[in-house]
N, C-alpha and C positions, 0 to 999 in steps of 0.2 A: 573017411568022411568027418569022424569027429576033430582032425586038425583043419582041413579046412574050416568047419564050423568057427573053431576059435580065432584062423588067422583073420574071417572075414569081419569079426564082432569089431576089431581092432581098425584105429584106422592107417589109408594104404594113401599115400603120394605116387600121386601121376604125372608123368610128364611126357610129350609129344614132342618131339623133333624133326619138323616136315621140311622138306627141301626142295627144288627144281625137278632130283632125280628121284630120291628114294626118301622114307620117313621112319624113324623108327619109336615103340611105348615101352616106357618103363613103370616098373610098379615098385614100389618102396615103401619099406615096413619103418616105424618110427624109430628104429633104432639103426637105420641106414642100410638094411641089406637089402638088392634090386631082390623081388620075388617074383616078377616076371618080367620078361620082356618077349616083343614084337616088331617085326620087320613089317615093312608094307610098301606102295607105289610111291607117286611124287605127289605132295600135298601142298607145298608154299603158305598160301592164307589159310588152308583150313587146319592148321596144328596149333600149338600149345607154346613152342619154344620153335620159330618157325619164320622163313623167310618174308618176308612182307607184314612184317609183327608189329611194325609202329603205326598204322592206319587205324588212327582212334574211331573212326565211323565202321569200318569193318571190323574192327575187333566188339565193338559192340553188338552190331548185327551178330557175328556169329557168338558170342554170349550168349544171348536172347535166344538165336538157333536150338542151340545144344541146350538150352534150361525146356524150350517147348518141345523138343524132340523126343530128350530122355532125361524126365526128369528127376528122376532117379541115379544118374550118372554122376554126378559129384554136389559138393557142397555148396565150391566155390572153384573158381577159376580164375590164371593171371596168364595172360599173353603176352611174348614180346619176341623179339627178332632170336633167331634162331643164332646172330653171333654174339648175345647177352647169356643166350643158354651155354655156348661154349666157355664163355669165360667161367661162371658160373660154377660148371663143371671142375674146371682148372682148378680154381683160387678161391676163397675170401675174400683177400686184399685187394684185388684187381689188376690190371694189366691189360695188354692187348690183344685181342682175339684179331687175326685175320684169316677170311673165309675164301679158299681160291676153290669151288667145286665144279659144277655146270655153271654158277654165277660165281661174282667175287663181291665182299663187303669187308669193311674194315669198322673193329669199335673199341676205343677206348676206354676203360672204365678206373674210376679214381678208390681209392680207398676208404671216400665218402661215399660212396654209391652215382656221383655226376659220372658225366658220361657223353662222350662224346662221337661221331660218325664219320667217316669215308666212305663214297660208295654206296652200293647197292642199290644201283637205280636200274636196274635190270641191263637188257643187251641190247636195247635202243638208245640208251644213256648211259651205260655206263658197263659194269662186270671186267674192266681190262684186268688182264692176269687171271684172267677166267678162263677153263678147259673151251667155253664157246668161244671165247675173245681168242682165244691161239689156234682153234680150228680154223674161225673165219679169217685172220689173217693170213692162214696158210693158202686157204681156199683162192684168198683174194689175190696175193701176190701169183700164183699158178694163174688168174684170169687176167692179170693185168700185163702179167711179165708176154704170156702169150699173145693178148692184143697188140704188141710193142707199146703201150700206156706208156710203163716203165719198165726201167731197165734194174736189176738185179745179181748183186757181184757172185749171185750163187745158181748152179745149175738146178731145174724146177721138177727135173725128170723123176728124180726117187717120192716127191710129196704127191706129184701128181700121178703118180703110179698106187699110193698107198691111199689116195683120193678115191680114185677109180673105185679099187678093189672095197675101198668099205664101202661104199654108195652102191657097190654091183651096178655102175656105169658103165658108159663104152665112149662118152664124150661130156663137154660142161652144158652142154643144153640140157641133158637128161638132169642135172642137178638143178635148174632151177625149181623142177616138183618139191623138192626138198627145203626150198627157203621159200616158194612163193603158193602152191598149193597145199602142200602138206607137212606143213612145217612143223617139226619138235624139236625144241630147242636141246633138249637132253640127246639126242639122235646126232644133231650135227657135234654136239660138245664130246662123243663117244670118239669122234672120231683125235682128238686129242692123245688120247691111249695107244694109238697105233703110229701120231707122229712123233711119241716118245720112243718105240721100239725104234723110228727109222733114226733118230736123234742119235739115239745110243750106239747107233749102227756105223756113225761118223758122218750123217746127214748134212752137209754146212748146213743150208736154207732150215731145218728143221731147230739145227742147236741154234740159230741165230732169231727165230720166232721167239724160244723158252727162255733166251739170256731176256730179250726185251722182256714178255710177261714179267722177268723176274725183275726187271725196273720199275715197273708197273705197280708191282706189289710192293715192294720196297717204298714205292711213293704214298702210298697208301698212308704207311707208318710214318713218315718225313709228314704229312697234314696232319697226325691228329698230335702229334710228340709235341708240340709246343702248349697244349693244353693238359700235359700227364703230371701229375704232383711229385717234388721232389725225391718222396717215398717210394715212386716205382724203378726210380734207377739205381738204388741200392740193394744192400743184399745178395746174397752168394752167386745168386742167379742173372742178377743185375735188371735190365728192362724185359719181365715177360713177356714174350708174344706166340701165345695158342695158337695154332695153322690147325686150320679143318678144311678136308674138302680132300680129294684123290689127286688133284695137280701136286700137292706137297711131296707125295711117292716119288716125282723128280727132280726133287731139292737138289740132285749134281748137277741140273741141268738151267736149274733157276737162280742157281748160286752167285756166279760172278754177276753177273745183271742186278741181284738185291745187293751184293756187298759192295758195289759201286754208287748205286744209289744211296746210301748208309754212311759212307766214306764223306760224298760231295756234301752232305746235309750236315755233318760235324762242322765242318769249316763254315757251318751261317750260324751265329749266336746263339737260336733257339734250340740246334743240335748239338753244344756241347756238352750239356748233363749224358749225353750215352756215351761211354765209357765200355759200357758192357752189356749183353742182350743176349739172350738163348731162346733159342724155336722147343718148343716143345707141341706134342701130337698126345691126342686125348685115347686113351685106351679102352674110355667109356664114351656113351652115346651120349651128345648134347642134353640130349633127355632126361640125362639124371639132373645136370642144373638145372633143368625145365623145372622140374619136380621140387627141388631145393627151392627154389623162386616159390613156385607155387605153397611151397611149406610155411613159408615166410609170412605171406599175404595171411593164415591163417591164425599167426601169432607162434608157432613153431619152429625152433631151427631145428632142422634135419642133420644128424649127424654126419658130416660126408667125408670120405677117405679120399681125402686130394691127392696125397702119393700115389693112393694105387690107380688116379684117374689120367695121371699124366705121363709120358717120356720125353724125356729131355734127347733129341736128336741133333742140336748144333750150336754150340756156345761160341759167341766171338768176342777178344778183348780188343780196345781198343790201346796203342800208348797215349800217356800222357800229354796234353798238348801245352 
């Protein structure tokens, strides 16, 4: 009891990281060690460092929320997009955070702290390269190719087998409960995961959904690269870009689709400062830059171990042009 007593005198940085699917809190001591952390459901607006984070009228409401609720719960609070809390995470200096999970957002940040956006206008406008955007495409070509709509250079029988079986259907009527009465976006986006196993299986239709997403994504970075400061395509590493989200897990399968997208965008003016670029995947919760951010707001830097928060999973050089 008597360390508790003393860790609590002391103060602790929190951060939130809410998502479509899942959210997780971290606790941090002033000298940078997480002292706890917590899993939980899918929270999007109601978190810390958290998807839907730029909506200044609802980030106020839920301020005001949480000050009447528990007011005894913190001092002070700073909200923003849950792919500000990745980078965050990452770097100092800045770089490119791209987010493919149940949704997809892209954010550039400069080493001035501007900052720039792709994306994230959810799955009625927008998430392409997202586990939902590769579901429902797979979904859709198995409903289009079987109405004769369109035609399709790939047989539809393994996705719509792996369809069935996650849905526990028996035909696609039974599936419209799934988009039209009872819809979770997280639920249809699960089923992603099971057309990476048929992918990896030799799937054509499946690998040819994940090369696209990887176009997708790829473009993401090709919109925001003509606003990144000279600074960020230098250095060992070259153009940072943080991938968050579980679509990343099939980088073989998203590969040539982003490396071609990358390739076309060199040859237009505003693409030739990349030279060089590495994906890297955060080993900690967005939540720790949540936290970091929020330390900031309070006139504090938080000491943060950016090595031990990132892995460098895919460096590409380009030659000289």
């Amino acid at each position: 009891m008597r360390d508790i007593r003393l860790r609590e005198m002391k103060p602790l940085y929190g951060g939130v990281e809410g998502g479509g699917t899942s959210s997780n809190v971290v606790l941090i001591a002033e000298d940078g060690t997480i002292v706890a952390k917590a899993d939980g459901p899918s929270t999007n607006h109601w978190g810390m460092s958290l998807s839907g984070g730029e909506q200044k009228e609802a980030i106020s409401k839920l301020v005001q929320l949480l000050r009447d609720r528990y007011p005894n719960l913190s001092e002070m609070y700073y909200i923003t997009t849950d792919a500000i809390g990745g980078i965050a995470t990452a770097t100092n200096r800045g770089g490119i955070v791209l987010i493919s999970g149940t949704g997809s957002n892209c954010k550039l940040v400069n080493p001035d702290g501007s900052e720039i956006g792709c994306g994230g206008w959810g799955h009625m406008l927008g998430d392409e390269g997202s586990a939902y955007w590769i579901s429902h495409l797979a979904i859709k070509t198995v409903f289009d190719v079987t109405d004769n709509f369109k035609h399709a250079p790939y047989d539809i029988s393994l996705v719509q087998k792996a369809m069935y079986n996650y849905f526990q259907i028996s035909n696609r009527m039974d599936l419209l409960t799934h988009f039209y009465r009872s819809f979770e976006k997280s639920k249809i986006a699960g089923l992603c995961q099971v057309l990476a196993k048929v992918a990896k299986d030799g799937d054509a239709l499946s690998c040819s959904v994940f090369r696209r997403a990887g176009q997708e994504l790829a473009q993401h970075v090709v919109a925001v690269i003509p606003a990144a400061d000279k600074i960020l395509f230098e250095g060992e590493l070259g153009l940072p870009i943080v991938c968050v989200g579980s679509v990343w897990n099939s980088w073989d399968l998203l590969k040539d689709g982003f490396l071609e997208v990358l390739a076309e965008a060199r040859q237009k003016p505003e693409g030739r400062l990349l030279s060089k670029f590495s994906l890297m995947k955060l080993k900690q919760p967005s939540a720790v830059g949540a936290a970091s951010l929020g330390a900031k707001q309070t006139g504090y830097d938080l000491p943060v171990r950016y090595t031990n928060n990132v892995t460098v999973f895919y460096t590409h050089c380009y030659q000289p042009q």
